[in-house]
C-alpha positions in Angstrom: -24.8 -3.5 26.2 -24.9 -6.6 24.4 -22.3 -5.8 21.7 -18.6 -5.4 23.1 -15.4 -4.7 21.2 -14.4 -7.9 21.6 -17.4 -9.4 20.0 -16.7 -6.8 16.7 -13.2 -8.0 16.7 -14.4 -11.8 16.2 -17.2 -10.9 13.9 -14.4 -8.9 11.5 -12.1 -12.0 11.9 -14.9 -14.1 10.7 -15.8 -12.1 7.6 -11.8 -11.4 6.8 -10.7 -15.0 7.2 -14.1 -16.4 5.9 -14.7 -19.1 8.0 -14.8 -20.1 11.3 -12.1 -22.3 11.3 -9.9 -20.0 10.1 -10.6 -16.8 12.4 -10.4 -19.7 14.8 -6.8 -20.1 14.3 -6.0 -16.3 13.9 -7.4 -15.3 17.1 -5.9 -18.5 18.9 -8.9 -20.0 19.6 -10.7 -23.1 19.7 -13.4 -23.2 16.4 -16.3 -24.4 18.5 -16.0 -21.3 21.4 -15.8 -18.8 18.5 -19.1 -21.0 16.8 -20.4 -20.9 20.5 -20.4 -17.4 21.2 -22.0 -16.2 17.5 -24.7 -17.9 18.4 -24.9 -16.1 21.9 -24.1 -13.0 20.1 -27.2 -13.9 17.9 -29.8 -15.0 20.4 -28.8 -11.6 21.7 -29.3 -9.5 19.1 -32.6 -11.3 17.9 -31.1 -11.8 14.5 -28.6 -14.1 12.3 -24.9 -12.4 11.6 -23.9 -15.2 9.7 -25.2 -17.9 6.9 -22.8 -20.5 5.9 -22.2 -21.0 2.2 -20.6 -24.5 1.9 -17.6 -24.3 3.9 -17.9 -20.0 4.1 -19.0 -18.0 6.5 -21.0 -14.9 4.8 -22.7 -12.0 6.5 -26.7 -11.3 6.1 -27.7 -8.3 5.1 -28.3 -7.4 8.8 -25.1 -8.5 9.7 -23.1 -6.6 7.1 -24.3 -3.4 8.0 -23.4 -4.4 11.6 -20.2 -4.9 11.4 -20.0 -2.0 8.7 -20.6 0.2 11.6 -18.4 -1.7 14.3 -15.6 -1.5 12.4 -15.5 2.1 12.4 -16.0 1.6 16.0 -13.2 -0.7 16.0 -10.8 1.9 14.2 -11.7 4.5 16.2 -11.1 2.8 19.3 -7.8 2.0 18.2 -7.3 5.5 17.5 -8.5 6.2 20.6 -5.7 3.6 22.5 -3.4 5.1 20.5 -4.1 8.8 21.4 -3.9 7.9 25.4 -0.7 6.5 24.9 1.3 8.7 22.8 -0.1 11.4 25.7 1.1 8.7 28.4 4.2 8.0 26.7 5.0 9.8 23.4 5.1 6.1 21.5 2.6 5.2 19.2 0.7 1.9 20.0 1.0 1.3 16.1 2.5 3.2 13.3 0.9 2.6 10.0 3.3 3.2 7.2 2.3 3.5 3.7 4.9 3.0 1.1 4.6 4.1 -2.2 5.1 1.1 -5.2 8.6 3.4 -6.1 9.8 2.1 -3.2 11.7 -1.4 -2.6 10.4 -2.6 0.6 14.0 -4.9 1.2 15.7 -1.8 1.8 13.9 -0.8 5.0 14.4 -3.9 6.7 17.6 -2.6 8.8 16.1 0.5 9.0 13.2 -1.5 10.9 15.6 -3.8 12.4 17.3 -0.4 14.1 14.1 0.6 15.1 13.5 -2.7 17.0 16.4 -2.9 18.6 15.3 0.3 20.8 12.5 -1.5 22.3 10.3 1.0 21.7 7.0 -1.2 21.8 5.4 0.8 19.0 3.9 -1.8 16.1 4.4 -1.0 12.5 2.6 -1.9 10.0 3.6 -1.4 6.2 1.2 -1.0 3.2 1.7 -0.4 -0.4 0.2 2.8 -2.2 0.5 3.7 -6.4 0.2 7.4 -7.5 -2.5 9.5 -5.7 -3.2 6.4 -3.1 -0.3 7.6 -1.6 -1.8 11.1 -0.3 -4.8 9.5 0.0 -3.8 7.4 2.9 -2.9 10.3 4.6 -5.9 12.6 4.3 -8.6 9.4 4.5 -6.3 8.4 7.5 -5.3 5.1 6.4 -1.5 6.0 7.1 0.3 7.7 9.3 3.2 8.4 7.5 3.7 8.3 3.9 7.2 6.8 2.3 8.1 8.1 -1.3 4.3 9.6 -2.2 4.9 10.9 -5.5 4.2 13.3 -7.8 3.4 17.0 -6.6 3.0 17.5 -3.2 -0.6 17.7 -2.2 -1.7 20.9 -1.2 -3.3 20.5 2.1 -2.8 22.7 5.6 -3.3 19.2 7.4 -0.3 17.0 5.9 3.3 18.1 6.3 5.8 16.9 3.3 9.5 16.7 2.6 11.4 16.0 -0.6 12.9 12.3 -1.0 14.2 13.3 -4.1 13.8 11.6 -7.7 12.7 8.1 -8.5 14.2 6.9 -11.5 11.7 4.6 -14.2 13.4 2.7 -17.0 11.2 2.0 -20.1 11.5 -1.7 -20.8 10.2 -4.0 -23.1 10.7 -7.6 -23.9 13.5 -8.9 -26.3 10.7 -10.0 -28.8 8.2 -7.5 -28.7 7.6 -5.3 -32.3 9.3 -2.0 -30.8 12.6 -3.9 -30.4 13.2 -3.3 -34.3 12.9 0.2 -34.1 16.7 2.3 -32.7 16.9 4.7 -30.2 15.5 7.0 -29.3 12.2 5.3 -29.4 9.5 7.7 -31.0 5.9 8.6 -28.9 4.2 7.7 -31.9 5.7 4.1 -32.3 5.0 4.1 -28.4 1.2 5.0 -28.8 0.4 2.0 -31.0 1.5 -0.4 -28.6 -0.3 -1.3 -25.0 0.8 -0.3 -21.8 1.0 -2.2 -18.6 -0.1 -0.3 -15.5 -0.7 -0.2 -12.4 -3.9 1.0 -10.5 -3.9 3.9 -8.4 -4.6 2.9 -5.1 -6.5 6.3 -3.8 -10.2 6.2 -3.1 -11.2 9.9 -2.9 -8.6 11.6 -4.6 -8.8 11.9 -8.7 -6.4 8.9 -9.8 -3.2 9.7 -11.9 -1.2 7.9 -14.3 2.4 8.6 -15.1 4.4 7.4 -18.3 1.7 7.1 -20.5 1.7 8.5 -24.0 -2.1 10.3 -25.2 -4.6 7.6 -26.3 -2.4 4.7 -25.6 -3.9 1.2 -25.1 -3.5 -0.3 -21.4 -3.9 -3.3 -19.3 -4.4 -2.4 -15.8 -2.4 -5.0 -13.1 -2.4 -4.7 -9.2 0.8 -4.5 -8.6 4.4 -4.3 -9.9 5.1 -8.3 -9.4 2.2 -8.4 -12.2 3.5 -6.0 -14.2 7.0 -7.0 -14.9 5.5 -10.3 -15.5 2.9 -9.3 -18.5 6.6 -6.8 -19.8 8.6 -10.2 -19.6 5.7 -12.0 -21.1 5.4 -9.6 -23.9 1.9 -8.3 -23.5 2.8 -4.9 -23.6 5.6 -1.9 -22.5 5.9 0.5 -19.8 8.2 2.2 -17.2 9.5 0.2 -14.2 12.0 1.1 -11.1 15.4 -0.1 -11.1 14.9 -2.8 -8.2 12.1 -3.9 -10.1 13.5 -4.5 -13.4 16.9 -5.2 -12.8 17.0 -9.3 -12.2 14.5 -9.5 -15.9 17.2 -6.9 -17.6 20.1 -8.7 -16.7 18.7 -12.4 -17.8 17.9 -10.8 -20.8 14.3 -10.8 -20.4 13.8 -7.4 -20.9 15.2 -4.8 -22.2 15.5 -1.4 -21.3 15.3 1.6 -24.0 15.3 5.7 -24.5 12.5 7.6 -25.4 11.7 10.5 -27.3 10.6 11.9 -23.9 13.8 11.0 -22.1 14.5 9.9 -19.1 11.5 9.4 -16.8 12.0 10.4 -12.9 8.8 11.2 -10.4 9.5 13.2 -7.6 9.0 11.4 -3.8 8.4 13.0 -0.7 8.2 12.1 2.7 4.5 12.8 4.0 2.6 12.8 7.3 -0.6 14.4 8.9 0.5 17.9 10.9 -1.0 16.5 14.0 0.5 13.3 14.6 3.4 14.1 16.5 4.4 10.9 18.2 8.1 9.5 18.5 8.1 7.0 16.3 6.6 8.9 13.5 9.5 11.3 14.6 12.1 8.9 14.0 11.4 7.1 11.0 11.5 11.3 9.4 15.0 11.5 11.0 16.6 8.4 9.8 15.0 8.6 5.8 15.4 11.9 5.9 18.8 11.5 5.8 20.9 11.0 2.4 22.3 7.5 3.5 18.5 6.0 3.6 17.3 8.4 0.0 20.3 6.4 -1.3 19.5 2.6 0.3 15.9 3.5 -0.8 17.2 4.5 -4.7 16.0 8.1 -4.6 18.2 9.9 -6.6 18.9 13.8 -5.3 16.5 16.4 -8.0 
């Protein structure tokens, strides 16, 4: 077979990094054996992988669908590995965690620092989810456990959820915006006439939700909740934002936080996972946050 595993994993570095320089240094090697063995890999195949475009590295067409297909390969050999060990061992390989944009990711470091400290020898690797994205990773396998999915729980046979609790979401504007001359409680209408700043839902097959929104309400769409206290503190529009988010711009005074006619905004959280993973460390990260000491490091107030 002229196309190994190996080879797919360069070719994905390659594409990812965008050059050959840089896969070069993430797979700790030297550029011109990576350069070296593309070309192999090409007089191989009988076709080109790569063209360069000034200093990038950019897949043909042939080469794209190539490694379209060999990095399903690629997953599903890792899926594979991990399979073999958790029946060897029990311990995942790798534990991909998913954490919901509700969720400060500071307060799981000595949660992961505990978890270290075992030796277990499982990897973990943390991504961020908004709204639906969250059980999306789940069912689309993207994650093997979900921290703080919100909403309703998703009504599926093959994921298993707890409740976290309540997230708490402050509606905050900034000092100078036009709603800062009208009192509390602040009306929907007033709202409605002024833009929102939200974030994307993350999910890819799932229909996408949106939460504190009033009907018909203007938005700008941001990627991620660094972006959207940033246009709230810039004044380029309202909307709802977790304590740990908002709390350094409330206190400087660059935002402030107000009532609604709706009053106060909480989205439910739950703990989520696939019914057939059942390896240790997914087992352990559900005993520690379930736990009322880590819903309270993680700000999840009890429903």
């Amino acid at each position: 077979m002229k196309l190994s595993l190996d080879a797919l994993v360069m070719l994905d570095a390659i594409d990812t990094a965008g050059s050959f320089a840089a896969a070069a240094r993430a797979l700790h090697r030297v550029p011109s054996a990576l350069t070296h063995a593309v070309r192999r890999l090409e007089d191989d195949l009988g076709f080109a992988i790569f063209t360069r475009v000034g200093r990038r590295a950019v897949l043909t067409p042939a080469g794209r669908t190539l490694l379209a297909d060999g990095r399903q390969l690629l997953a599903a050999a890792n899926e594979l590995e991990c399979r073999a060990r958790r029946v060897a061992t029990g311990w995942e390989v790798e534990l991909r965690i998913a954490l919901n944009a509700l969720i400060p990711f500071d307060a799981l470091l000595p949660l992961i620092a505990e978890f270290d400290a075992e030796q277990h020898g499982t990897r973990l690797r943390f991504d961020r989810e908004v709204l639906a994205g969250s059980w999306d990773a789940l069912t689309s396998g993207r994650a093997d456990l979900v921290v703080g999915a919100s909403g309703e729980a998703l009504r599926d046979s093959g994921l298993v959820s707890r409740p976290l609790g309540e997230a708490q979401l402050l509606f905050c504007h900034a000092p100078g915006h036009p709603l800062a001359a009208l009192p509390d409680p602040l009306p929907l209408s007033a709202i409605r006439q002024h833009r929102a700043i939200v974030m994307a839902d993350t999910t890819r097959a799932l229909q996408a939700r949106s939460a504190g929104l009033v009907s018909g309400q203007n938005m700008l769409i941001v990627p991620d909740f660094s972006a959207k206290l940033a246009a709230q503190v810039a004044g380029l529009g309202v909307g709802h934002l977790p304590p740990f988010v908002a709390r350094a711009a409330l206190d400087a005074g660059q935002l402030v936080s107000r009532q609604t006619e709706a009053g106060p905004v909480r989205e439910p959280v739950h703990l989520a996972w696939r019914r057939t993973h059942d390896g240790h460390a997914l087992q352990w990260f559900i005993k520690h946050l379930s736990t009322a000491h880590w819903r309270a490091a993680l700000q999840v107030l009890p429903r």
